[in-house]
N, C-alpha and C positions, 0 to 999 in steps of 0.2 A: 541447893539452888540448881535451877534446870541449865543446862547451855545448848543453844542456841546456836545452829549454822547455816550458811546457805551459800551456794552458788551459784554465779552467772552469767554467763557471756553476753556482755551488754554490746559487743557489735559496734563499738565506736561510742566512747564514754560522755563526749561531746554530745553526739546527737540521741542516746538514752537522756541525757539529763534537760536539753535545752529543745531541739527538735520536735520532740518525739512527745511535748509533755505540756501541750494542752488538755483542759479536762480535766485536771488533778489524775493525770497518768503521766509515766516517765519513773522514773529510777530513783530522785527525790523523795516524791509521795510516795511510792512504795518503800521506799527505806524509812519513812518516818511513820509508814501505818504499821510495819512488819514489827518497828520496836515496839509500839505502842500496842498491837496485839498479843506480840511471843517472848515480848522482849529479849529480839537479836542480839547476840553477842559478836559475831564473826562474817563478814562477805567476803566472800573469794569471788574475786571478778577477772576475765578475761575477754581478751582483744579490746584493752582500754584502747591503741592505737592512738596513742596520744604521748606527748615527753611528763615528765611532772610535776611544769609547771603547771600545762595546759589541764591534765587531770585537775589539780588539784584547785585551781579556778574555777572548772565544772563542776566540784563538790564543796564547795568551800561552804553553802549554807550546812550540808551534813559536816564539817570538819570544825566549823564556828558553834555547832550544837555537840560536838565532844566527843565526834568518831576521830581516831587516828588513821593515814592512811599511810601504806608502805607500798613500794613500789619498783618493779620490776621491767622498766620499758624495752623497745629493741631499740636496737644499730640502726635498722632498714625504717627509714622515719614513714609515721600512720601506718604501720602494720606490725601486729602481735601486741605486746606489752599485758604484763598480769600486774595485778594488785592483792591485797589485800586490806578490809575494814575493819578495825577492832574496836570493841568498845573502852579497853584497858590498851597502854600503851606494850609494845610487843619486849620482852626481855632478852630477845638475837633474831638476827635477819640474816638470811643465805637466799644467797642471788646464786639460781642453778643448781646442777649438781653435779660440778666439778668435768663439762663437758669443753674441752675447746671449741669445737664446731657450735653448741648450742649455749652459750650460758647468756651471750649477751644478745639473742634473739628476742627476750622478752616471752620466755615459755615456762618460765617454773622460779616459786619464790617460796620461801617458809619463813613461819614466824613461830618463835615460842612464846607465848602464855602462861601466867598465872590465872588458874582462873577455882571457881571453887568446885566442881569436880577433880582438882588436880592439876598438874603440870602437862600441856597441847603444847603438841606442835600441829599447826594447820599448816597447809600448802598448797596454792594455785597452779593448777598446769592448765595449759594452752597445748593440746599435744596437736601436732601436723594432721592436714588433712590428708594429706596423702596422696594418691591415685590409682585406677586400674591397671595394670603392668599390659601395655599395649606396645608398638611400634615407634609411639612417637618419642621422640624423645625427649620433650618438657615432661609428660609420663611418665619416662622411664625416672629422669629424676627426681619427681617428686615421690613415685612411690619406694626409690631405694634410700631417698634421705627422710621417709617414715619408719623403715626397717632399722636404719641408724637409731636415730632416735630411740625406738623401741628399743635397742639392744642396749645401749645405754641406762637406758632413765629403769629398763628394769633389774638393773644391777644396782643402782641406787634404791630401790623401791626392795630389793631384797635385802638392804641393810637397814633401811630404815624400818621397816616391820618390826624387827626386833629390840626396837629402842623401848627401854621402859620406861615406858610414859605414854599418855594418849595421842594419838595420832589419826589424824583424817587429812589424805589428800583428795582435795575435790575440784572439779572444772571439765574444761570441754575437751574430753576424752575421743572426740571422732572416730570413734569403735562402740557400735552398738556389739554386745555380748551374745545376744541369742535371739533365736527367733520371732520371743514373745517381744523383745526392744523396738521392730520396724513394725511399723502397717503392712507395708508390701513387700515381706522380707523375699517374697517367691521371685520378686520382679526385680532384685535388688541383689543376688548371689554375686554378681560380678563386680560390682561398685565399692569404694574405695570407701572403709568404714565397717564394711560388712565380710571380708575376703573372710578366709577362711584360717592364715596366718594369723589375723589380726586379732580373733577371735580367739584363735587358740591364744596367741600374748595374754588375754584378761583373761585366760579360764587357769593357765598356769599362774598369776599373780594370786588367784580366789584358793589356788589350791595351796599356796607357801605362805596362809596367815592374814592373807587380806577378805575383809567380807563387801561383799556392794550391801548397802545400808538398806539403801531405798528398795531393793532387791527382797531383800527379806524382810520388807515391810509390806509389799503386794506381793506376796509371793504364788499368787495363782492369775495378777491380770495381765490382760496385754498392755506394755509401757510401766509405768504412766510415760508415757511420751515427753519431752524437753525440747526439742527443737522441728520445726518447719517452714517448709521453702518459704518464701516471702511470694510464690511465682502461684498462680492459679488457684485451685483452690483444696490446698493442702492442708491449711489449717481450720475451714471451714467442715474439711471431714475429717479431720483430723489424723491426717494422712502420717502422722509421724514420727520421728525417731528418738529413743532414750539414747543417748549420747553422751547427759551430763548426768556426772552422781557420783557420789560420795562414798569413796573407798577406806575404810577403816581399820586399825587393830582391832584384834581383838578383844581389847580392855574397852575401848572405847565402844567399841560397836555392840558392847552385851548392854549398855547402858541407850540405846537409842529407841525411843519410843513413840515417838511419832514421826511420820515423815508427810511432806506436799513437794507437789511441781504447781505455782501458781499461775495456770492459764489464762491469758486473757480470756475476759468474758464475749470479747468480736473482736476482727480480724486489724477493723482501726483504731483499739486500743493496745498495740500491743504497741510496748518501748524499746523491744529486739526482736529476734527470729527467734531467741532463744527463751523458754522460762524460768526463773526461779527455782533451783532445789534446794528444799532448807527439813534438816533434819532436829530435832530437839532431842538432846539427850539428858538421864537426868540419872 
């Protein structure tokens, strides 16, 4: 039997599920058409920005229909918080990865799995946006406490690779990889997501065991693209960045056969800034 992943930063869980979702569009109908097409196994969701009561109110019709949900809120209330959806109930939950500065930020959760390709562990990150390293100094801190971060989470990220068992951490990575990931990567060299550090961070993960999925499922186009500004008209030309995607072992990632980002089809259907990546493996 095939399984089934996806993630996505739904940008405030509340207004993806209620807001956002006239039309039969919204985060709902698309989790109950996603099943009913691919039949989903797994959502990793970030910037619920919500505690879990309030999630779990927003999803209550998916959770009265027999998703589990697990959850990883912040401290700093309406900002960050990850989740995860399962269609089986999860067999251990880690909150973090053993960071004092970050675990109860609401930026990274795992869950293990039984499922019938074997024993997963999935895992949500919300990793920092960061900034361009300028004079100011809200800049200065927000791009030294992405460099943190990084230095961390990629220590965790080099022990977890070699766990045996499948493993896919996926979510909003805020580091496009390379060039073919922006539209406008020419106009975008100095921007926070694209540096040159940040890029090397993901190409040293790719080289100790990690594979990007979606990556080597187009591996000749530009994107597929996952996120754009909500501001002009970005997603109209589709002006935008591969951000979100699904990083895998190698057990897992030899098994991955299809991949989507599901774009809205116009600009006032979408239920985030962000899309949908859902990879199937089998």
């Amino acid at each position: 039997m095939p399984l089934t992943i996806s993630t996505v930063n739904v940008n405030g869980i509340r207004a993806a599920v209620k807001h956002r979702s006239e039309a039969n569009r919204g985060l709902l109908p698309w989790l109950e058409s996603e099943l009913d097409s691919s039949g989903l196994d797994v959502v990793l969701l970030q910037e619920v920005r919500a505690d879990e009561e309030l999630a779990r109110e927003a999803l209550a019709p998916a959770l009265d229909a027999g998703w589990h949900l697990t959850m990883s809120e912040s401290a700093v209330k309406g900002h960050a918080g990850v989740g995860v959806l399962t269609r089986v109930a999860p067999t251990a939950v880690r909150v973090g990865f053993g960071s004092t500065e970050f675990d109860d930020l609401g930026r990274y959760l795992e869950v293990d799995l039984d499922t019938d390709l074997g024993p997963l562990t999935a895992a949500s990150l919300y990793l920092p946006k960061g900034a361009a390293l300028s004079d100011a100094e809200k800049d200065i801190a927000k791009h030294d406490e992405k460099v943190r971060f990084m230095d961390e989470f990629g220590a965790h990220l080099a022990r977890l690779v070699r766990r045996r068992r499948h493993v896919v951490v996926g979510g909003d990575w805020n580091i496009a990889p390379a060039e073919a990931d922006i539209k406008n990567w020419k106009g975008n060299l100095k921007s926070p997501g694209f540096l040159p550090h940040e890029r090397a961070w993901v190409a040293d993960l790719l080289s100790s065991g990690w594979r990007d999925v979606v990556r080597e499922l187009f591996p000749d186009e530009s994107g597929p693209y996952s996120w754009w500004s909500w501001r002009g008209k970005a997603f109209d030309n589709d002006s935008g960045w591969r951000i979100d995607y699904q990083l895998a072992n190698k057990a897992l990632a030899a098994r991955a056969v299809k991949g989507e980002v599901a774009r809205a089809a116009a600009y006032d259907l979408r239920w985030s800034d962000h899309a949908p990546v859902t990879v199937r493996y089998e």
